[in-house]
C-alpha positions in Angstrom: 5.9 15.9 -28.7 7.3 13.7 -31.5 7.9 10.2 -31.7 11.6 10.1 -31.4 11.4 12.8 -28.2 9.0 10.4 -26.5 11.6 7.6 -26.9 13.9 9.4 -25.5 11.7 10.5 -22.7 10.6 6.8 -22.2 14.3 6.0 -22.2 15.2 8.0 -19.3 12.5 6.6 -17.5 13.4 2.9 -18.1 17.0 3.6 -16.8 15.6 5.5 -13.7 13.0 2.7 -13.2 16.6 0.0 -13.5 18.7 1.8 -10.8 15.5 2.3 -8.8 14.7 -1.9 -8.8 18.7 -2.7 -8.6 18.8 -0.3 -5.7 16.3 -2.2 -3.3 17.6 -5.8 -4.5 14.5 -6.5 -6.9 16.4 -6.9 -10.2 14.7 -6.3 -13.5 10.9 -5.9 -13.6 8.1 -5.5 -15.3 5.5 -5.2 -12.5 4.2 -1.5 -11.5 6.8 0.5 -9.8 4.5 1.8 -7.4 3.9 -2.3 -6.2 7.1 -3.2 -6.2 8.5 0.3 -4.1 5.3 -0.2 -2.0 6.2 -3.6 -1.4 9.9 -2.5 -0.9 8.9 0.1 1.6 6.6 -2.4 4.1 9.6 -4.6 4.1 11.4 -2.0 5.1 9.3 -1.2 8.0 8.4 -4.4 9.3 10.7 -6.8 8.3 10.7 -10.1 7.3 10.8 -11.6 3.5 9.1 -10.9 -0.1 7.3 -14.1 -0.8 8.6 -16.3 -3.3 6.3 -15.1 -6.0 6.0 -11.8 -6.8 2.4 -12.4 -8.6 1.4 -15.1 -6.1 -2.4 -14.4 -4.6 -3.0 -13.3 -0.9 0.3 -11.8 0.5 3.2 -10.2 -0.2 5.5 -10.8 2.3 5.7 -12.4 5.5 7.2 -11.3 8.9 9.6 -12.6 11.3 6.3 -13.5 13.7 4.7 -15.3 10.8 2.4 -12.3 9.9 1.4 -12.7 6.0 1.0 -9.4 4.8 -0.6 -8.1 1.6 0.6 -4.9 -0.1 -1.1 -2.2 -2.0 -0.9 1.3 -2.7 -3.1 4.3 -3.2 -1.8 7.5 -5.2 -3.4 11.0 -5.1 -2.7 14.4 -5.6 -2.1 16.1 -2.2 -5.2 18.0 -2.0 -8.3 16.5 -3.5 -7.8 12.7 -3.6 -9.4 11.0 -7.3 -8.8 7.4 -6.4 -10.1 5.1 -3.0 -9.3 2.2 -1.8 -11.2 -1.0 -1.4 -10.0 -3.5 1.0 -11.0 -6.7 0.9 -10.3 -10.0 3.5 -10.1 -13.1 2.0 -8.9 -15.3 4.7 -5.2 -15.2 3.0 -3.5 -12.1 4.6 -2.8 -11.3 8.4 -2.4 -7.9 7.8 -3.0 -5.3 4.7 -0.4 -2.6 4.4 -1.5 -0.2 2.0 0.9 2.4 1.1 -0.1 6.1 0.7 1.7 8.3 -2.0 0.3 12.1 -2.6 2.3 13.3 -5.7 4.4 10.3 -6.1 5.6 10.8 -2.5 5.4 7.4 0.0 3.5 9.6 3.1 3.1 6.9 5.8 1.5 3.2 5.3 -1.6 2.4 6.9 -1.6 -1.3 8.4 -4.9 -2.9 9.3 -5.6 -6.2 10.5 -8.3 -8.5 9.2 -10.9 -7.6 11.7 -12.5 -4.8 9.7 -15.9 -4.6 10.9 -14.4 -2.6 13.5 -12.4 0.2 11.5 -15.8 0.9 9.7 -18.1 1.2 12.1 -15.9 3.9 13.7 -15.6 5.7 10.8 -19.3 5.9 10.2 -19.2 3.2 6.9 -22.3 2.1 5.8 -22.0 0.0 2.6 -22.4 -4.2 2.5 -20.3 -6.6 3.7 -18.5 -4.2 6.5 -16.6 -7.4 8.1 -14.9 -8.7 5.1 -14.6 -5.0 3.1 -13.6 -1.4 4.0 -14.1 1.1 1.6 -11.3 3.9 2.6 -11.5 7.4 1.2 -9.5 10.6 1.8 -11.6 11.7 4.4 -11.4 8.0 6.4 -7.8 8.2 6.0 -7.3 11.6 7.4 -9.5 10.3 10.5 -7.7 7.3 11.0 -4.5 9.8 11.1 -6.3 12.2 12.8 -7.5 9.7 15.5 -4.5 7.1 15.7 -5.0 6.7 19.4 -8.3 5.4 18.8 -8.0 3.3 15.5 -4.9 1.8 16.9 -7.1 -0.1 19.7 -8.8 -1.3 16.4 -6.0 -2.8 14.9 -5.4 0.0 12.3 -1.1 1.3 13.0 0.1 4.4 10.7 3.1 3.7 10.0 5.2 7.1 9.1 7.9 6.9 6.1 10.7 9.2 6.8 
């Protein structure tokens, strides 16, 4: 591909990636799309407001109950996942929504609370510093799916995007 074919290909991207921010009220951007659509999505789903910086450290929004909620996403390919997820509670977030997208798809949004000692001890984790980090992989997030029942009682709630 040339030069002048890749602008024009970047082009058509940059408009798509406009309508996309002017269609859920973020105007003009420069963050990842995936953060803001993420962020766009929990919002959706539980409510509330985007916090008055969109760069600010801890959360991402807060509820109508007060909840501060940080937002992240993971991306895979449907099958075999490349990338995991490290979570991480630093005392500034009441809950951590973290999106899940297989092929570019928003799938459902996993929404854990800050106790995560819990969460890893039922899913067998083993590394350091299990009450302030959870280390999530493919295979934990298809258990905590699998099992909702059970890692709902542990504050985890799969949250489905339709």
């Amino acid at each position: 591909m040339d030069v002048d074919q890749l602008r024009v290909e970047w082009e058509i991207y940059r408009s798509a990636r406009v309508r996309l921010l002017d269609a859920i009220n973020l105007g003009f951007s420069n963050r990842d799309p995936l953060s803001e659509f993420s962020e766009a999505i929990v919002l959706a789903q539980l409510g509330g407001r985007l916090a008055d910086s969109r760069v600010q450290r801890g959360y991402d929004l807060t509820t109508e109950a007060g909840d501060q909620v940080q937002v992240k996403y993971l991306a895979n390919p449907t099958q075999q996942w490349i990338n995991e997820h490290h979570i991480r509670s630093d005392g500034l977030w009441d809950r951590y929504a973290l999106v899940i997208y297989e092929e570019l798809r928003p799938r459902r949004t996993l929404m854990f609370s800050a106790q995560l000692g819990a969460v890893g001890g039922a899913l067998g984790k083993r590394h350091p510093r299990q009450e302030s980090e959870l280390q999530l992989t493919k295979r934990n997030h298809d258990q905590i799916v699998t099992e909702n029942d059970r890692f709902q009682k542990l504050g985890v709630e799969v949250l489905p995007i339709q």
